[in-house]
N, C-alpha and C positions, 0 to 999 in steps of 0.2 A: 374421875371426870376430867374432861377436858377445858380450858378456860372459853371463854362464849365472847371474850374483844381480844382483838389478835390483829396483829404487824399485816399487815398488805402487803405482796408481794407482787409485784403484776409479773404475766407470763407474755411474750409478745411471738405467735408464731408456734404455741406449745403447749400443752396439755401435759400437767402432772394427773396421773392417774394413782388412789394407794395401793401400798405396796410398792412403787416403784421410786426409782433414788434418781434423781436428776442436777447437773451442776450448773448452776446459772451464776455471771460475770456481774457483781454489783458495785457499784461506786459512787463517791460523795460523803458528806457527812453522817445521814444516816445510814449508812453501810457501815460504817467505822464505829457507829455506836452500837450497832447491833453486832460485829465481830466482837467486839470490847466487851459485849453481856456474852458471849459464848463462851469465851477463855476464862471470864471469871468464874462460871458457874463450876456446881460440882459434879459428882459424875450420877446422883439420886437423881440429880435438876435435869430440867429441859427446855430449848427456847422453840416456844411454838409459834409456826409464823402460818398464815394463809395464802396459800396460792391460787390464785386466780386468772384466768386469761380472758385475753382482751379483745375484744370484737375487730375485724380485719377490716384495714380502711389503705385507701390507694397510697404507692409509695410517694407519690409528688404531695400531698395531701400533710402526708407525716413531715416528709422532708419545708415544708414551708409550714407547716405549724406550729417545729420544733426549733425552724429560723427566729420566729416569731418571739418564743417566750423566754424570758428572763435566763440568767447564766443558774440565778439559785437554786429557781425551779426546774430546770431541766436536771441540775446533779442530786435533786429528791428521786426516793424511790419510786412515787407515785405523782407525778407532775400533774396539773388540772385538767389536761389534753388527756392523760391516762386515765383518771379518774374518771371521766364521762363514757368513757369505753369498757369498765369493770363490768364483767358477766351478772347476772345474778348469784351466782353459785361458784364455789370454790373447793379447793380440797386441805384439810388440814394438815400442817408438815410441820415438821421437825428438823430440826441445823444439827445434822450429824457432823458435819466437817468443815472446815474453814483452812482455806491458803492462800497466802497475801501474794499477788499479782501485780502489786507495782503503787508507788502514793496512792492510798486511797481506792485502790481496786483491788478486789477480793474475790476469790473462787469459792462460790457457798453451797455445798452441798445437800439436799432438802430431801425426805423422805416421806413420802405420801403416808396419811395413815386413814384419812376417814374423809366422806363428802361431807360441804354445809352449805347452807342454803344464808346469802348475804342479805344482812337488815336494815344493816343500815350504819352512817358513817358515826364514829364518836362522839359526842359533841363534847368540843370544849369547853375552858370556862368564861363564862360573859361573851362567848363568841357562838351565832348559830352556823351548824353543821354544813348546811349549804355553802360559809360563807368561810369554814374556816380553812387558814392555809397550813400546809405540813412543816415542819421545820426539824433541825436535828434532832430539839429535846422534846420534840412532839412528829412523831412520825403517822403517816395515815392509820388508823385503827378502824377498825369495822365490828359493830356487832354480828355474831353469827348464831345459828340455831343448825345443830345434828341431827341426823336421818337415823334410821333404822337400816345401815346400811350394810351389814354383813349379814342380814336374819336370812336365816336360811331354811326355818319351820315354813312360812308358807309356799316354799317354791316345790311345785311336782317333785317327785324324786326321780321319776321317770325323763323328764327335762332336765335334772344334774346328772343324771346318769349317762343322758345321750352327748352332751357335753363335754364329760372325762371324758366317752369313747372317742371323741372325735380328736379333744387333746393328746391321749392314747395315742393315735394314727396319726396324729401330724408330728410327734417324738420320731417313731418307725421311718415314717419320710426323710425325717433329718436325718435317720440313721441309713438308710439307704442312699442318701445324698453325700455321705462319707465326712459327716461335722466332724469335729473336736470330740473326743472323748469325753473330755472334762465339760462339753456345752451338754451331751446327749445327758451325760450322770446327771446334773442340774435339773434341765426338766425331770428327768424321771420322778428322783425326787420331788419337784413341787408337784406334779402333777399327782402323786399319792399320797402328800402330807398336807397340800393345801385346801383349804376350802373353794367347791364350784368358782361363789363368788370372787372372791378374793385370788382364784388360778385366771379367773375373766379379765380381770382388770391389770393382771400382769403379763399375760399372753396378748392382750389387744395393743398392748405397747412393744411388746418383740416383732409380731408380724407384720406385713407392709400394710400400713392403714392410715388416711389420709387424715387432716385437722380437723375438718367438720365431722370424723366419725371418731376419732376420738372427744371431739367437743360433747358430742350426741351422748358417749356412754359414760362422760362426766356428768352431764345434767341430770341424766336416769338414775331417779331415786328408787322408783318401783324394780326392785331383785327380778322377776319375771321378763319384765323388756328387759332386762340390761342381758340376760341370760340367754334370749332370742338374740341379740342385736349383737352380742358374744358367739353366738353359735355359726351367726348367718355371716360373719368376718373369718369365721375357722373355718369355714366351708369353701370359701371363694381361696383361702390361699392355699388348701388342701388339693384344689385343683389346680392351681398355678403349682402345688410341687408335683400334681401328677404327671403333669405337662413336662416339666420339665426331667421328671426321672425316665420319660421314653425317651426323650431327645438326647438324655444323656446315655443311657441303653444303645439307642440306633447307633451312636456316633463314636460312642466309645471303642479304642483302636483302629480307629480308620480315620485321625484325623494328618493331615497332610499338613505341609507347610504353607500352600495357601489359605488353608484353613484356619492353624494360628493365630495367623498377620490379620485375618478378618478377627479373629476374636480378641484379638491387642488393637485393633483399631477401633471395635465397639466401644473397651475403654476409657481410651484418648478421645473419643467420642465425647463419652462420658465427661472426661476429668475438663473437657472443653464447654460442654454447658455448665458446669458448676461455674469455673472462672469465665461466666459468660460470653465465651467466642459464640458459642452455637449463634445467640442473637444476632454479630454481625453478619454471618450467611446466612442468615434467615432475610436481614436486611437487603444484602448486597441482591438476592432471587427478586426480591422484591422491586430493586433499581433496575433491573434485567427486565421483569415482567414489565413496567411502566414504559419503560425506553421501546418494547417491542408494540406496542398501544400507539406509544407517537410514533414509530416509523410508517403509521397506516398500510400495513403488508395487504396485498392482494389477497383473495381468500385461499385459495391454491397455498399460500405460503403460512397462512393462517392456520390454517390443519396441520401443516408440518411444524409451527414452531408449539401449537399445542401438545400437541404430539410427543414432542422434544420436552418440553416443561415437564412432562408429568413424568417421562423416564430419567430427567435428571433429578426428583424430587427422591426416587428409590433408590439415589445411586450413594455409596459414599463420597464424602468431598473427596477424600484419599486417594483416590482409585484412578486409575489413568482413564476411562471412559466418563467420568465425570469432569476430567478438564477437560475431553475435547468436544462434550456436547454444551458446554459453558463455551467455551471460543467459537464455535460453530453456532449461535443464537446470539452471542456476541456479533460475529459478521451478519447478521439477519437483522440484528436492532441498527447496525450504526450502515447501511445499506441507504442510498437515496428512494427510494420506492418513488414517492410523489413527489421531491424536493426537486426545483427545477430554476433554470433566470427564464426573467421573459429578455425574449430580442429585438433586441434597437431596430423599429424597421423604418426611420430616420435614414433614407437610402441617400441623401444628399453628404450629412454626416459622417455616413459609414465612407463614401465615396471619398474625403476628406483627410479620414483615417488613414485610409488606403496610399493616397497621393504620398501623406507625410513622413511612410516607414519608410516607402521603397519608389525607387526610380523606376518607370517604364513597366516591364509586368504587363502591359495594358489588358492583353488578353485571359490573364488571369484574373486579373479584377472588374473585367466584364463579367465572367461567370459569376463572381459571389452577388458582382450590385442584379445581377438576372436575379439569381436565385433572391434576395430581400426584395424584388418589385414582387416576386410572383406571391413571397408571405404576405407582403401588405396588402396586396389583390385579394388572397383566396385567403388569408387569417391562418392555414394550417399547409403546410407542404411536407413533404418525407424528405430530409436533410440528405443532399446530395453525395457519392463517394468519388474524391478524385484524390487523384496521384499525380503531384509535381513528379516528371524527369529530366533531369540538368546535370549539367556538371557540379561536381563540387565547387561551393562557395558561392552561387550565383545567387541564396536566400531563400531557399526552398525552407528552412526550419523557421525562419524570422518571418517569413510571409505565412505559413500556421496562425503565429500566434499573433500577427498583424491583424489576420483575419477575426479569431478571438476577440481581438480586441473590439473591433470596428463591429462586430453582432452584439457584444457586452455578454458573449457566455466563458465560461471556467475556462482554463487550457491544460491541459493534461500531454504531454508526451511519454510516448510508449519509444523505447528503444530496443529494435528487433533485429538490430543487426549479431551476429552470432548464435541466436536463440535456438537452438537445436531437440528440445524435447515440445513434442505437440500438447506436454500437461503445463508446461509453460502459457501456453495457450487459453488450454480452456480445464487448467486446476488439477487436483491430484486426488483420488477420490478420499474419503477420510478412515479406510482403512490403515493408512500410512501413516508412520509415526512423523511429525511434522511437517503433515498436510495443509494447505492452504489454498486459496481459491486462485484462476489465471490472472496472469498481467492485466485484461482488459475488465475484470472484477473489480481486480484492486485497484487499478487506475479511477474507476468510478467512486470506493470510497476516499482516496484521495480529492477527489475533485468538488464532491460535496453535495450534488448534483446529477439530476441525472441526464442531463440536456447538454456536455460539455461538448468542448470540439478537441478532439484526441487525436492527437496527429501521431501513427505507425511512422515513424522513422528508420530510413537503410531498410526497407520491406525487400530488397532486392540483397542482401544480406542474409536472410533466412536461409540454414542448413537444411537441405531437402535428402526427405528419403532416409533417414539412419533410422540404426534400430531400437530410438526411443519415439518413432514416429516420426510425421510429418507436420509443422507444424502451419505451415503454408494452407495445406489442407482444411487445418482448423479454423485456420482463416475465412475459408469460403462461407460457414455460414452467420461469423461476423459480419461482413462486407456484403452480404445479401440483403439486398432493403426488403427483402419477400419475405426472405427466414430470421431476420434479424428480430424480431418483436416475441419471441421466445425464444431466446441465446438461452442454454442449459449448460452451466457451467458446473462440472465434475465434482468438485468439493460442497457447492452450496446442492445439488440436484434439483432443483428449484428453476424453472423459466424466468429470465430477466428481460426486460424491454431494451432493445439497443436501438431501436428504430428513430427515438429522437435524437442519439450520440450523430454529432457530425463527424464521419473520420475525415483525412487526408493524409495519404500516403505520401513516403519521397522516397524516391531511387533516385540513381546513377545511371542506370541501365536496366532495359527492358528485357534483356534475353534472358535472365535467369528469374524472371518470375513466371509460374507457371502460366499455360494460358487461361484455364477457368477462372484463378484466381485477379490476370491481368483485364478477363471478361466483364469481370461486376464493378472494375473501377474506370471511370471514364478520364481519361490520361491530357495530362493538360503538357508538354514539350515547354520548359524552362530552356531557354538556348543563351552561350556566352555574351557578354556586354563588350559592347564598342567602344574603342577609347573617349570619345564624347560620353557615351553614359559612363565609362570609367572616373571621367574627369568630375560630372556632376554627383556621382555616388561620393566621393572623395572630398569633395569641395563642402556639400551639406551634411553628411553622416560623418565620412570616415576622421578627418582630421578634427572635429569639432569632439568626438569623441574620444582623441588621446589628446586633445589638449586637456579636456577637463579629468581624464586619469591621469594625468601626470601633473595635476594645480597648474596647472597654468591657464592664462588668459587668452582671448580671439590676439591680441594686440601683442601676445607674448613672440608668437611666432607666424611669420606671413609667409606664406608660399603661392609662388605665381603660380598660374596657368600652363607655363611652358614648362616649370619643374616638377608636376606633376606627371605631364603627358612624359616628362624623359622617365620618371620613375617606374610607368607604367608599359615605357616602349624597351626599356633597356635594363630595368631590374626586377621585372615582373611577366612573365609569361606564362597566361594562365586566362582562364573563360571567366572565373569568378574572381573576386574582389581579397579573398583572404590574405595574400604575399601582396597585397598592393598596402593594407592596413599597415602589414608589420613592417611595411619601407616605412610607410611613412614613419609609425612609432619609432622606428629608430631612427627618423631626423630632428623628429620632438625632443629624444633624450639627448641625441647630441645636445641641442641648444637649451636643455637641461644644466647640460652639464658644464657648459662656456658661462651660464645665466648663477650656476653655484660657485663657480670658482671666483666670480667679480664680487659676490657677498662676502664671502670669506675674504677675501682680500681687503674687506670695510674700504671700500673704495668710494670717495664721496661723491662720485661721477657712474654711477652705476647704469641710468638710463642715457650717458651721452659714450656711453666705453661697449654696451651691448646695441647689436644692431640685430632687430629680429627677423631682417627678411632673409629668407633661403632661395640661394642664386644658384644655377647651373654648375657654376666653376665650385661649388661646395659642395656640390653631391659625390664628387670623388673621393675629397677627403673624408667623408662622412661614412659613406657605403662600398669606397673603393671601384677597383672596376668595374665595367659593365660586364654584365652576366651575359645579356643576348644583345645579340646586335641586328637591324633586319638584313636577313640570311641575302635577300635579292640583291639589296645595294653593293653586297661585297664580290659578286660574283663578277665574269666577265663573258659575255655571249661567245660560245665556244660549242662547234657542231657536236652534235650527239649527244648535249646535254638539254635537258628539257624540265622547266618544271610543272609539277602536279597537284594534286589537293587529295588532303587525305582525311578520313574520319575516325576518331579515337574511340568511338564506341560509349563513351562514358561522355557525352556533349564539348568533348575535346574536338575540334579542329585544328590541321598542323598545314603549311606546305612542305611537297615533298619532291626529291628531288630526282629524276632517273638519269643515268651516265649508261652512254654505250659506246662499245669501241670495235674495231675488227682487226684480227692478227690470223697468219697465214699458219692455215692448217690443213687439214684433210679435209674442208668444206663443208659450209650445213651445220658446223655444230653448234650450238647453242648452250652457253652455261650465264646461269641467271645465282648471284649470289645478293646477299643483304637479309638474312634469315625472311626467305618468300615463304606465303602456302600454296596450295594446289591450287586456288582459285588465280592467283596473279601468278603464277607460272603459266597455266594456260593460255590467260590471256596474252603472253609473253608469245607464246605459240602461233595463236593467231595473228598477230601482229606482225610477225616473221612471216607468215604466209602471206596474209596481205600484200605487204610490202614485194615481196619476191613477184608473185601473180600480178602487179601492177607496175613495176620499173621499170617497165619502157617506156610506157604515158608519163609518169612521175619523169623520163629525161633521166633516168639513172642509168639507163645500157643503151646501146647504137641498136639494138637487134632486139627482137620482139621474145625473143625467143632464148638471150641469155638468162642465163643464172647467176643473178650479182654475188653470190656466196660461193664460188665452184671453187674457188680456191682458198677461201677466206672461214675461217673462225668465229662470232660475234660473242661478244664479253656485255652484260647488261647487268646493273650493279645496280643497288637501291643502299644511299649512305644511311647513316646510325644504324648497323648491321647488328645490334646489340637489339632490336624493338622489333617483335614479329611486325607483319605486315601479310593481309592479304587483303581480297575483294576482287571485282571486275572494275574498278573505278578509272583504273589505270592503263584500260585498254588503248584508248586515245593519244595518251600520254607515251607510252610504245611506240605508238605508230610515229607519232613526229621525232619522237628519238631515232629511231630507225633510218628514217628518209632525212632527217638532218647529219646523221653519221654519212649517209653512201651519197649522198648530193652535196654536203660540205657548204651547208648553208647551216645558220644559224638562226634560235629563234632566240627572242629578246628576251631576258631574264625580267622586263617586267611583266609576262606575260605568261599566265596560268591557263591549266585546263583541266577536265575531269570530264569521263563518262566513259560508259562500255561499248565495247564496240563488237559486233558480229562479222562474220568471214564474208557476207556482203557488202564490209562497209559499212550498214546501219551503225547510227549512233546511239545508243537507251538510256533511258534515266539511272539516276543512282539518288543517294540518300544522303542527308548529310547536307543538305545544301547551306543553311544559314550560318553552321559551323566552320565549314570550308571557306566559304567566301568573308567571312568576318575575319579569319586568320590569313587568308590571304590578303585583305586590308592592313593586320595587320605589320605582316611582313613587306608590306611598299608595292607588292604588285598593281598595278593599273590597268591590265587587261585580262577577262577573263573569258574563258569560250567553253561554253556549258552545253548541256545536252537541250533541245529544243524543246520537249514534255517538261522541261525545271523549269519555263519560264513564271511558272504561275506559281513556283513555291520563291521565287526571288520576289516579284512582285506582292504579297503576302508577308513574307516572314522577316526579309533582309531590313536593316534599318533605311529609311533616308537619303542619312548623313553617308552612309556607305555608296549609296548608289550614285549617289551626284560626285563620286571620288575614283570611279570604275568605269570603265569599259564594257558592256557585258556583251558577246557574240555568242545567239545561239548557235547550234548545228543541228543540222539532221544526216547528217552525213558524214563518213570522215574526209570526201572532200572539200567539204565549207570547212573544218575543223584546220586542212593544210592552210588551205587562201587566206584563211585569219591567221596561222599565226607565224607562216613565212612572208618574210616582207620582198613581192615578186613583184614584175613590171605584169607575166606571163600569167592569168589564173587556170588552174586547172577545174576539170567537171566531168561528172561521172558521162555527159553525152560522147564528150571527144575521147572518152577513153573506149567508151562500148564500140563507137564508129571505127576508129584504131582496128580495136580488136577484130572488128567482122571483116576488113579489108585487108 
């Protein structure tokens, strides 16, 4: 017989079933008294304890109720917290073995032998049961009461029979599954020396069976259910090994080396939920699903990231198509969908704004304060596309984010200069190993928003035509206010709204951007600054800003009026402001560096020994030479030299200068050097004709009917022969070269001209005009004689200040073009020459 009050053992997470041998970790004092009765005992004796398990309760639960209770009672075998959770029923064991684990911690080996059903707790002495606590020399004790738990007369035989069979066939499985030798012998063994029962309750603890079904065939006293409830656990894994012996059948020698690496990652899978990583990806999907919730996606994108969730749910994290639909739902969550500013339509403010960044502009900042009257008007308008073109440095990138400023949306710039693949563009599709969406994507999650103003910078920059695409092209249905409100960008495949993005383009130059693409932006002409706006740029921006990069104060360093204009007349030539900045910066650091030398010196006279204003006669020492000088003041009115106006292409204006000579030769010939093109050769051509057909009214031959060249050569030279040069601008500029060479009259070196000229005479427009006549300002000329169609781009474009400083002579003809700018008592006209001619 077995004893009927017996040691408590609780089970946390685990079912001892008899028959089976289990090692459970015990520590404290009564651990150590109970190892202490093992070693003494003899080998007749035995120490019989009760194992029991304990009803499952939440881990934060345990974790705070085990903060809770006392140090003594937590290192008892059965703490009071344990105690309320003991099953009814337990299983009897035996302490087969004991190994000491370290002070007071012990590996105790327990051996199922029979179920009992719990009575109830010991009761101490003078102390009631309810109320008593455990302590070393009084450990939990429980009365118990035995089942009839191996009777094996009433059960069917037909029911232990089908039993074996099935244990029978699940041995054959494992033997088909290719176990351990020494595992297959084992069962066999039991499965023919054991009793039904008693094979039930050792096989229900080998196969895969969860805690409630082992808790289930602990409680079951009745031999019938436990033999059912035994049969109906060998059946379910009987089929899980039949499952598994065809898949190992199918697969067997045919497995590859991608094949392996999935089955060594299942694993690592594996050994990852044990040390609970799994939880953190299960986590992190979860911060992924939330975050794509608050991006409010359209529904269109809704289905795709649904979509997307459910195939990256099947995939391994391992596996390279699981990171890239993780980074791909990644850009879908962190994406502006709805996020947006509203704009300042404060049109007084923004107007304010405007004033403060930048000098003059005027008609660029007409268009933005248009465009905020017509929002505040109408509450909604489609955000305008323009392209600043100017020279460099004139502020085309500052004026972007001026603009930015002054609406109060994001500012983002795209830099497209070089950009040569069109998936730069618009993304790489995600086939490709480190794919990712276009410039104008990712500019938008940069920006935070989806309403910024993204200014294409150097758009005239863009490589066209190679054979990674165009990416210009993909431009157009960016920059389409039509097509823009579903832009499909390659990597996301997903339509995105661009329709509220303000762009603003900047060039240099208009000829290299295609025309469909120069179609959909409406072109705003930045043209160079005056020395007046150079002065004012200079005086409120420029110097105030390298005073305070270099610490120093307004009072540190003064500079006049007149040594700015020299800085700007004789060390700077240029449309924009850039080389005017870096003169100045280098007259700040001089007086830098005179201002450190007097500290160091601990000189106790330091504001009466530095003097901060910068004089004319200092800018030598400072910046050395002059670089430019104005080209006209230095010349000397000398026939056959004439000057002209030329356009840079890039909002440069230059004057230029043409020289012709004549030397005796075989007559007629004509050689044009200064690296020309075919367009001002030509011109060169007809000019020579001109002239020739008219030098007898012109007073250059006695005879209507010479040939001023019959014996003569002509030489025409265009200087800085290092700088192409072509256009028709120069026809005019010919002609007075010409008839100043063969008449040996002189035109005044401050006195310019431009336009083309036809073999009638006619004079036509050319381009260029605010550029030209600004650099002919600035090179000191005072007269200038334009083609008669420019008057209405002078009056329009030219400043003011320039005009009240000029001369301006239209023509319509290249005889108005001579009367202006030979100084003659005699005027010539195209009447007295036609009359001439007919008599």
């Amino acid at each position: 017989m077995y004893p009927t009050t017996l040691t408590v053992i609780p089970l946390e997470d685990k079912v001892l079933l008899p028959g089976v041998v289990m090692r459970m970790v015990l520590r404290g004092p009564e651990a150590t008294e109970l190892s202490r009765r093992f070693f003494k005992k003899t080998d007749q004796q035995a120490i019989h304890v009760v194992c029991v398990p304990l009803h499952p309760i939440q881990a934060t639960d345990i974790t705070d109720a085990t903060s809770q209770a006392p140090q003594r009672q937590q290192d008892a075998l059965v703490n009071p917290l344990q105690q309320a959770r003991l099953a009814p029923f337990g299983c009897l064991s035996k302490i087969v073995r004991v190994q000491r684990s370290g002070v007071g911690v012990f590996g105790v080996f327990f051996e199922g032998i029979q179920r009992c059903r719990m009575e109830g707790p010991v009761k101490l002495d003078s102390t009631d049961a309810s109320t008593a606590s455990p302590s070393p020399s009084n450990p939990l004790m429980y009365h118990v009461r035995y089942g009839q738990d191996n009777a094996t007369s009433s059960v069917n035989n037909s029911l232990t029979d089908g039993y074996k069979e099935l244990c029978k066939e699940f041995v054959n499985q494992m033997r088909q599954l290719q176990m351990p030798d020494s595992l297959i012998m084992q069962l066999t063994k039991m499965t023919s020396t054991m009793t039904p029962l008693a094979l039930a309750d050792l096989l229900v603890s080998i196969i895969e069976s969860s805690f409630d079904e082992k808790w289930n065939m602990l409680e079951t006293m009745d031999p019938i259910k436990r033999i059912h409830l035994a049969s109906s656990l060998m059946q379910r894994q009987l089929q899980v090994l039949h499952i598994s012996q065809q898949v190992h059948s199918t697969i067997e020698g045919k497995l590859t080396k991608q094949q392996r690496e999935f089955y060594l990652r299942q694993q690592l899978d594996a050994i990852r939920q044990e040390l609970g990583h799994e939880q953190k990806e299960e986590d992190e999907m979860a911060e992924l699903n939330r975050r794509l919730v608050e991006a409010n996606l359209p529904t269109h994108a809704v289905i795709i990231a649904q979509r997307e969730l459910k195939r990256i749910k099947r995939l391994q994290p391992s596996s390279t198509e699981w990171a890239v639909s993780r980074n791909y739902l990644e850009w879908l969550a962190d994406l502006p969908w709805t996020k947006r500013t509203e704009d300042r339509v404060d049109v007084s403010s923004a107007k304010q704004q405007l004033d403060d960044d930048h000098f003059g502009l005027d008609h660029v900042k007409k268009r933005v304060i248009e465009y905020l009257s017509v929002v505040k008007m109408k509450g909604d308008l489609k955000a305008p596309i323009l392209c600043f073109v100017g020279p460099p440095g004139v502020g085309k990138t500052s004026l972007g984010r001026s603009i930015a400023k002054a609406l109060s949306r994001e500012f983002h710039r795209l830099s497209l200069g070089g950009v040569r693949d069109e998936a730069d563009m618009r993304g790489h599709r995600r086939t490709y190993v480190g794919s990712q969406p276009g410039l104008v994507i990712q500019g938008l999650n940069k920006a935070g928003v989806n309403n910024p103003l993204m200014l294409l910078d150097e758009i005239d920059k863009l490589v066209h035509s190679s054979h990674y695409g165009d990416p210009a092209a993909a431009l157009l249905e960016v920059l389409d206010p039509e097509q823009n409100n579903s832009f499909t960008d390659h990597y996301l495949n997903v339509s995105f709204d661009l329709s509220n993005v303000l762009f603003i383009a900047t060039a240099n130059n208009l000829d290299t951007i295609p025309e469909p693409l120069l179609d959909r932006m409406e072109v705003i002409q930045l043209h160079g600054y005056t020395f007046e706006e150079k002065l004012h740029i200079a005086k409120t921006h420029l110097l105030p800003k390298q005073l305070k990069a270099h610490g120093l104060g307004p009072k540190d360093v003064i500079i006049s009026d007149e040594v700015i204009l020299k800085l700007a007349e004789c060390y700077t030539r240029e449309s924009g402001v850039r080389n005017l900045e870096r003169t100045i910066a280098s007259v700040v650091r001089a007086k830098c560096v005179e201002l450190a030398a007097l500290y160091e010196a601990s000189s106790p006279s330091v504001n009466q020994d530095y003097c901060p204003h910068v004089y004319s006669t200092d800018i030598a020492n400072i910046l050395g030479v002059s670089k430019f000088d104005k080209e006209v003041a230095e010349r000397e009115d000398i026939p056959g030299v004439v000057t002209g106006l030329a356009y840079g292409g890039s909002g440069n204006g230059s004057i230029l200068f043409v020289e012709a000579t004549k030397m005796p030769g075989k007559g007629g010939n004509l050689q044009l050097t200064g690296s020309l093109g075919d367009v001002i050769k030509e011109s060169a051509q007809i000019a020579l004709t001109w002239v020739k057909a008219h030098a007898y009214v012109l007073n250059l031959t006695s005879e209507r009917r010479t040939n001023i060249v019959e014996h003569d050569d002509v030489h025409i030279h265009f200087p800085s022969g290092s700088i192409p040069k072509d256009g028709p601008s120069a026809g005019v500029t010919l002609v007075c070269a010409l008839v100043s060479l063969f008449g040996v009259w002189q035109v005044p070196s401050t006195t310019a001209m431009t336009g083309e000229i036809s073999l009638r005479g006619q004079v036509l427009p050319v381009g260029g005009i605010k550029e030209k006549v600004i650099s002919a300002h600035r090179a000191g000329i005072r007269k200038l004689i334009l083609p008669w169609r420019n008057q209405n781009d002078v009056e329009a474009d030219v400043p003011m200040a320039v005009k009240m400083e000029i001369e301006f002579v239209y023509a319509k003809t290249i005889w108005d073009v001579l009367n202006a700018a030979f100084i003659k008592d005699e005027r010539w006209s195209p009447a007295k020459a036609s009359l001439e001619s007919h008599l």
